[in-house]
Every structure is written in structure tokens, then in C-alpha cells.
C-alpha positions in Angstrom: 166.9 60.4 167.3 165.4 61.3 163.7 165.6 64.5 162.7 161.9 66.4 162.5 163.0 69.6 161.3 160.5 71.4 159.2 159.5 74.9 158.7 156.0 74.9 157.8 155.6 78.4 157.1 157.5 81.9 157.3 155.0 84.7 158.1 155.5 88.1 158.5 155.7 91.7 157.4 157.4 90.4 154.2 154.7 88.3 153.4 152.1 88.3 150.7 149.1 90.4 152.3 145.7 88.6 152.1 143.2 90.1 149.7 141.1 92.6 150.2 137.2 92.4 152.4 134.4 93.7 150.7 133.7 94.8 153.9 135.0 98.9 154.1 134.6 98.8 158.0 136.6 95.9 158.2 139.3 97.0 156.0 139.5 100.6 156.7 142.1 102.7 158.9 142.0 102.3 162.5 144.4 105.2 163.7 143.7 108.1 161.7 146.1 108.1 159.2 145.6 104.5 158.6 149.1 103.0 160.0 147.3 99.6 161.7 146.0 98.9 158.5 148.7 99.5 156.6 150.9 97.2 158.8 148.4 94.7 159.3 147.3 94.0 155.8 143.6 93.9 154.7 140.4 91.0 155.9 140.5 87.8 154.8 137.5 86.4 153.5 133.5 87.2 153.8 133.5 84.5 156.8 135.7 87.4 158.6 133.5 90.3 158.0 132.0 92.1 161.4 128.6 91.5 161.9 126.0 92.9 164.5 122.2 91.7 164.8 119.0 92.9 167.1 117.0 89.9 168.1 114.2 90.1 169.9 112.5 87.3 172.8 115.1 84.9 172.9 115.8 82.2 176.0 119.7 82.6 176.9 120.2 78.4 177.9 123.8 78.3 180.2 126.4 76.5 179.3 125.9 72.8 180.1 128.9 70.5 179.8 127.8 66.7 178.2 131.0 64.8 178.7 134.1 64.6 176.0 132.7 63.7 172.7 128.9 64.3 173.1 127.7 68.2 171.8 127.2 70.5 175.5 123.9 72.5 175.3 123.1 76.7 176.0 123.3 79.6 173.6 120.8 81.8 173.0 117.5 79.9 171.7 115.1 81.3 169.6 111.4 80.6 169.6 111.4 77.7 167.0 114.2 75.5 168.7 117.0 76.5 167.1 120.3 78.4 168.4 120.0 82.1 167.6 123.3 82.5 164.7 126.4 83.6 165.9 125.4 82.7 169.8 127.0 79.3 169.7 130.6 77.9 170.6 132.5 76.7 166.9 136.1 75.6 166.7 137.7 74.5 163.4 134.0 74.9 161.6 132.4 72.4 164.4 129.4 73.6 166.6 130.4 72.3 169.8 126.7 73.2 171.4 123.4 72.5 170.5 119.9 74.4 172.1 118.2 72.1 175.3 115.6 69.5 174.2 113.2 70.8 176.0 114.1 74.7 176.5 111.6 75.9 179.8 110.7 78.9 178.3 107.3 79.1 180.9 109.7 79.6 184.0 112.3 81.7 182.5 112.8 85.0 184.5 112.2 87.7 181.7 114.8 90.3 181.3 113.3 93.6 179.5 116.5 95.5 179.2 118.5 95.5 175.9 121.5 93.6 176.5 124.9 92.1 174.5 125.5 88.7 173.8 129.0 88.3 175.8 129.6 84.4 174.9 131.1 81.8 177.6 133.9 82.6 180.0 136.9 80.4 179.5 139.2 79.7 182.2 142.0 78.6 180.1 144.4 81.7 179.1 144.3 80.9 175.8 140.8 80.1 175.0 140.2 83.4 177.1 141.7 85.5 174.4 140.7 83.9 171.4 137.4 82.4 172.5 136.2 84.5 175.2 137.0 87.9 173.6 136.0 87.1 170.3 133.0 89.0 170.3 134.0 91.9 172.5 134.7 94.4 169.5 131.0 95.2 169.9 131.5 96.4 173.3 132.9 99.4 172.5 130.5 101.0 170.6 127.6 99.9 173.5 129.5 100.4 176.7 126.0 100.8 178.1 124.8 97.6 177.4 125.1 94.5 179.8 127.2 91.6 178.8 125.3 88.9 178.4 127.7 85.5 179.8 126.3 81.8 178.8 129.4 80.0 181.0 131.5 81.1 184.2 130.4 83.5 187.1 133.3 85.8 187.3 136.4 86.9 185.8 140.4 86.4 187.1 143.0 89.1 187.9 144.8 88.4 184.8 141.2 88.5 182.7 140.0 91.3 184.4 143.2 93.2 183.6 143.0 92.0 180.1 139.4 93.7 180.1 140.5 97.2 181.8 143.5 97.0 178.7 141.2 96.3 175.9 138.7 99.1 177.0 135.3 96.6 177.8 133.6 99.0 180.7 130.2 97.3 181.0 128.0 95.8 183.3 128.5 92.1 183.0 125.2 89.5 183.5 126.0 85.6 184.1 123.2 83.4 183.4 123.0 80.3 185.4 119.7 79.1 184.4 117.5 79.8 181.6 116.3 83.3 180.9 114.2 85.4 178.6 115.6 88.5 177.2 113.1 90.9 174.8 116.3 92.1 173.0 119.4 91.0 172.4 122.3 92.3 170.0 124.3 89.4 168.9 128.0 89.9 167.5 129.7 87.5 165.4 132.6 86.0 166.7 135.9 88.1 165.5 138.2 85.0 166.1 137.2 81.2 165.6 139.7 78.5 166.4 140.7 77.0 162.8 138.4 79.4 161.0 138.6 83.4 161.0 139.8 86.6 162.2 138.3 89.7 161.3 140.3 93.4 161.5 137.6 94.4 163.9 138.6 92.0 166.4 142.6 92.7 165.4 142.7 96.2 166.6 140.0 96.2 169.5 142.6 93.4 170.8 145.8 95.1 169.7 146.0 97.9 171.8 148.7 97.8 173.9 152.0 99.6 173.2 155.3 99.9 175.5 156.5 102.2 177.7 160.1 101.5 176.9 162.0 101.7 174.0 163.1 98.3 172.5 165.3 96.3 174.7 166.9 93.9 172.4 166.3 91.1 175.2 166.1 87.4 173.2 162.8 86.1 175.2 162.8 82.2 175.7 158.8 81.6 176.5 159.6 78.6 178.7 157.0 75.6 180.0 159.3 74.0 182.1 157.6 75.3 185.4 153.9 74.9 184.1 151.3 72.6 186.0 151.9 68.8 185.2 149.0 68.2 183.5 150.2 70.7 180.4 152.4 68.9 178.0 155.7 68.6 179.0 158.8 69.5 176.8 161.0 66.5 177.7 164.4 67.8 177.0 163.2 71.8 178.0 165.8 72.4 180.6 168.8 71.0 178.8 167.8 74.0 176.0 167.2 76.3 178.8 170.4 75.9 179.8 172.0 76.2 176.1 169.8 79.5 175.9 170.9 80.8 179.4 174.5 80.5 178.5 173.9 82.2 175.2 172.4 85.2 176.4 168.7 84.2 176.4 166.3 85.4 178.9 164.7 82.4 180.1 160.7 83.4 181.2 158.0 82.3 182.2 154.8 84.4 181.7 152.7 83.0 184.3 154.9 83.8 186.9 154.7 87.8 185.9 151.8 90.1 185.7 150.4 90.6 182.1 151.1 94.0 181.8 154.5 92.7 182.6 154.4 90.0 180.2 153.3 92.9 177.4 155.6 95.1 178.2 158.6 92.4 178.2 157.3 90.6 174.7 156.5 94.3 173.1 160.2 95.4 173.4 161.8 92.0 172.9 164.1 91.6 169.5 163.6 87.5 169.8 160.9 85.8 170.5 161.0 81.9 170.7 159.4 78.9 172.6 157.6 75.4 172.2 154.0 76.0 171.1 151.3 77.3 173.8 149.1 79.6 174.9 151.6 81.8 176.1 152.2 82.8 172.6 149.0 84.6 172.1 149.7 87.5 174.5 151.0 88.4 171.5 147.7 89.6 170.4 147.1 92.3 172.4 150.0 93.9 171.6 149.6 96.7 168.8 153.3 96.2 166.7 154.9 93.1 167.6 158.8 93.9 166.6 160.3 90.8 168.1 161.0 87.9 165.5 159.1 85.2 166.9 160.3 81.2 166.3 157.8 78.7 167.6 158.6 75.3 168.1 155.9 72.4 167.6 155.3 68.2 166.6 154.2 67.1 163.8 150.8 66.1 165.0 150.0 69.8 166.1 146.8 71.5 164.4 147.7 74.8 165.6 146.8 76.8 162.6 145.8 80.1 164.7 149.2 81.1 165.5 150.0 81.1 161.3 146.5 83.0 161.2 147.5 86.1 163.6 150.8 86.5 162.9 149.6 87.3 159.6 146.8 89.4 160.5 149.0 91.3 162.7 152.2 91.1 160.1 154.7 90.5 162.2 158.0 88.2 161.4 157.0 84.3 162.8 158.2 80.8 161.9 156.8 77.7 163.0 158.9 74.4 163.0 158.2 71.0 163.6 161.2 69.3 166.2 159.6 66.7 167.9 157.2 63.9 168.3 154.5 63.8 171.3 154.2 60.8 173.1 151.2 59.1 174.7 147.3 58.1 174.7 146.5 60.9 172.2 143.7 62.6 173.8 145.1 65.6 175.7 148.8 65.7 177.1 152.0 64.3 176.0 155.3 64.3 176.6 157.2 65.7 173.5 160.8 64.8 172.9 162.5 67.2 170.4 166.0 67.3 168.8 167.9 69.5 171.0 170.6 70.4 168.3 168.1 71.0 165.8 166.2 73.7 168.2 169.9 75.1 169.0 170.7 75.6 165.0 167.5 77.2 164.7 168.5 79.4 167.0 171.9 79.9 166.4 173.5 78.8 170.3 175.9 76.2 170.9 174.7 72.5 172.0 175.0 71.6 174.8 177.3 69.1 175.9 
């Protein structure tokens, strides 16, 4: 098999830090004596600057889903047609929503409390935390306000418990068909897919800090026993196997509580795995010690794991091993070099 190794980037605490926001909220200490900021480095860009805004009679439009390619409709809409800034869904600088046609305002029950524009509910684990959270940060200076959901009618164990750990207390509202609200604070998104992430949303997420002392465990973040519609890691369990001899701790997060998974990750001196959503647990976790080694193929577009592990400065490499395999939309199998994967790691092949 040809050889795909490539490190793309090394990121970490040794890194260059990104220059410095104009914005002093942003950019300021977060613990007093300023140790998160220190660690973490300084915002990014104005597109990563915290933002909060009042609006007033606006028709919150649920989430409507219009097939694969074609743009869903909801957000919040605003009396002239158009979606209310900051209310909408963007990955990689793409609006994926746009406001109803013909938006029923007549109808539309008419909510006079103040309330704060939540976003959509993901189900997916991943999206939860980058998407779902992104605007969150707000939360906790208006834990009396209702949160204000566009998509989803309820939350998970694992989200709910991700809620409880990141300090969001309020009420939460799921719209299921259009409504009017008289006023409605809107916060920008802290996180985008393929875009930014601000220090607000950094260290409301990164909050979570070990009961034990480090363990020196080398954590293998395994896929091999995920659903078989994810992407499957063709050679997986003949590198499990290599790991397991070597000492590795093979896991698998979904299996485990997440205050398990924290607690396992946040004491960890190794981190390593194929690229997935597992990876952002990582997130919450306020000083991520571990060296972290992601595995990927080359036609991955993953930039956000590059993007936190230098907001967060912690010590991450990302290398290209494999190719994916099939119709390009979703899933693929992914064949990888096994050798290469067990260099990078420093274990013996296996025979």
C-alpha cells in the first residue's frame, strides 16, 4: 500500500499564539489571576469577538429540514423577511437556512417574556458541542431568561449532563411552530464549523478539571464498536491489538459516562485515535495535559480540531494515513498504513 504519511500541522503550547482581539472581554483573564488566558493564548480575529443583541417582535420559524443539498428554513425572522443576524445555522461560512416564504406571522402565538435565542438541538455528539453550545456563553450571565430552541424537543443524558457541567440553569422553550416573541437577545455563535472560536465560548466550555492526579494511561479513542453507519477504520482492530500489547488502553467513550470520559482524557499522558467526534470532549476540559495524535485521510476537512487545540494550547498533531473509500457523500471505509500509525506511535507492528 502507498505510504500517506503526513503531518499537517503540530499544535500546541509551543506554538506561535494568535494575535491579539480588540475585544478586552474576549481577551481578558478568566480566573483571577489570569492563568486560562495565559495558557490559552489571545482571540483570533474580529469574526471571533462576543456579541449580544436586544431585538424586539421577531417570529422564531422551527427548524424545517428540505432534503440534502437544498437550504432548510427557521431562525428567527424579522419583520421585513429576512433572518434576524446571528439566528441562523453557518458551517464553513455557508448559511445552511434561509427564513419561510411566506412566514404566518397572523397566527403566531405571541410570547411577551424576554427570552434567549438558544439555536437548534443537535443530536449528533459532536455537532452538540460545537453547534448546539455555541451560543451558550450568554447563558450565564441571564440564567433567568428562557432558552429559546429552533430544532429538537428535549435534551439526552449525556447532553443534559454536559449542560449541568457547563453551568446553563435555565428554563428551556422548544418551538415547534411559528411564534412571536416581543424581545429577544441574540448571541453570536462562539464556535462555527470552519470559521471561529471566540475565548468566551473557550472557557464557558472548558470547565472541567480532574479529581485525580495524572495517571500516565496512553488512551487509544477507538471506533471499532461504533454503529455501522459511522466510517469504519478498516484495519482498527489489527492496531488495537498492536496498542493493547504495548500498554495502550484501548476505549471507547460511548460506552462510558461523560464525566467518566473527562475524567479518563483530563489525566491521560497520550491521547491518540482516527479522527471523530470523540475528540472534542476535549473541549470541555479546562487544561488538556495529554499529547494528543489524531489520525485522518487525505480528503478530510476537519479544520476544527487544528482550531481548538490551539485555542486551548494543548500539544496535538494531525496526520494523514489513509485513504476513504466509497460514494463520497457520507461514510467510508478508510484503509490506513498500519506500520505507519505504529511508528507514529512508537509500538511494534504487528505480525
Amino acid at each position: 500500500m502507498k505510504s500517506f504519511l503526513q503531518t499537517i500541522r503540530r499544535i500546541g503550547a509551543r506554538a506561535t499564539p494568535p494575535a491579539a482581539e480588540a475585544d478586552a472581554r474576549d481577551a481578558g483573564p478568566v480566573d483571577g489571576g489570569g492563568g486560562a488566558a495565559r495558557r490559552h493564548g489571545a482571540v483570533q480575529g474580529p469574526a471571533n469577538r462576543s456579541q449580544l443583541d436586544l431585538v424586539t417582535d421577531v417570529l422564531a420559524c422551527p427548524f424545517e429540514q428540505r432534503g440534502t443539498t437544498a437550504r432548510h428554513t427557521g431562525g428567527l425572522v424579522a419583520r421585513d423577511g429576512t433572518l434576524v443576524p446571528h439566528s441562523g445555522y453557518i458551517r464553513r461560512n455557508r448559511e445552511l437556512i434561509g427564513p419561510p416564504e411566506r412566514p404566518d406571522w397572523a397566527s403566531a402565538d405571541v410570547v411577551t417574556e424576554e427570552a434567549l435565542f438558544g439555536g437548534y438541538v443537535m443530536d449528533h455528539y459532536g455537532h452538540f458541542l460545537l453547534d448546539t453550545l455555541a451560543r451558550l456563553w450568554a447563558a450565564l450571565d441571564h440564567a433567568e431568561l428562557p432558552l429559546v430552541w429552533l430544532r429538537g424537543t428535549g435534551f439526552s443524558g449525556t447532553q443534559s449532563a454536559i449542560l449541568d457541567l457547563v453551568g446553563v440553569s435555565n428554563r428551556h422553550l422548544f418551538v415547534t411552530q411559528p411564534t412571536r416573541f416581543e424581545r429577544m437577545r441574540v448571541p453570536s455563535p462562539g464556535f462555527t464549523i470552519g470559521g471561529g472560536f471566540s475565548a468566551r465560548q473557550r472557557d464557558f466550555l472548558g470547565v472541567f478539571r480532574p479529581r485525580g492526579g495524572p495517571s500516565g494511561e496512553r488512551i487509544w479513542l477507538s471506533r471499532s464498536r461504533l454503529a455501522a453507519a459511522q466510517s469504519r477504520i478498516v484495519e482498527e482492530r489489527d492496531i488495537e491489538a498492536a496498542l493493547a500489547a504495548a500498554g495502550w488502553r484501548i476505549y471507547h467513550p460511548q460506552e462510558h459516562p461523560i464525566l467518566e470520559q473527562l475524567e479518563t482524557l483530563a489525566t491521560a499522558a497520550e491521547i491518540a485515535g482516527f479522527i471523530g467526534s470523540a475528540f472534542h470532549t476535549l473541549i470541555l476540559i479546562r487544561d488538556v495535559e495529554a499529547k494528543v495524535t489524531l489520525f485522518g485521510e487525505a480528503r478530510s476537512r476537519n479544520q476544527q480540531y487544528q482550531r481548538i487545540a490551539e485555542m486551548k494550547g494543548f500539544d496535538q498533531r494531525i496526520i494523514v494515513a489513509g485513504e476513504a473509500a466509497g460514494d463520497g457523500k457520507r461514510f467510508w471505509d478508510i484503509t490506513v498504513d498500519v506500520a505507519l500509525v505504529c511508528e507514529a506511535l512508537r509500538i511494534p507492528r504487528p505480525r
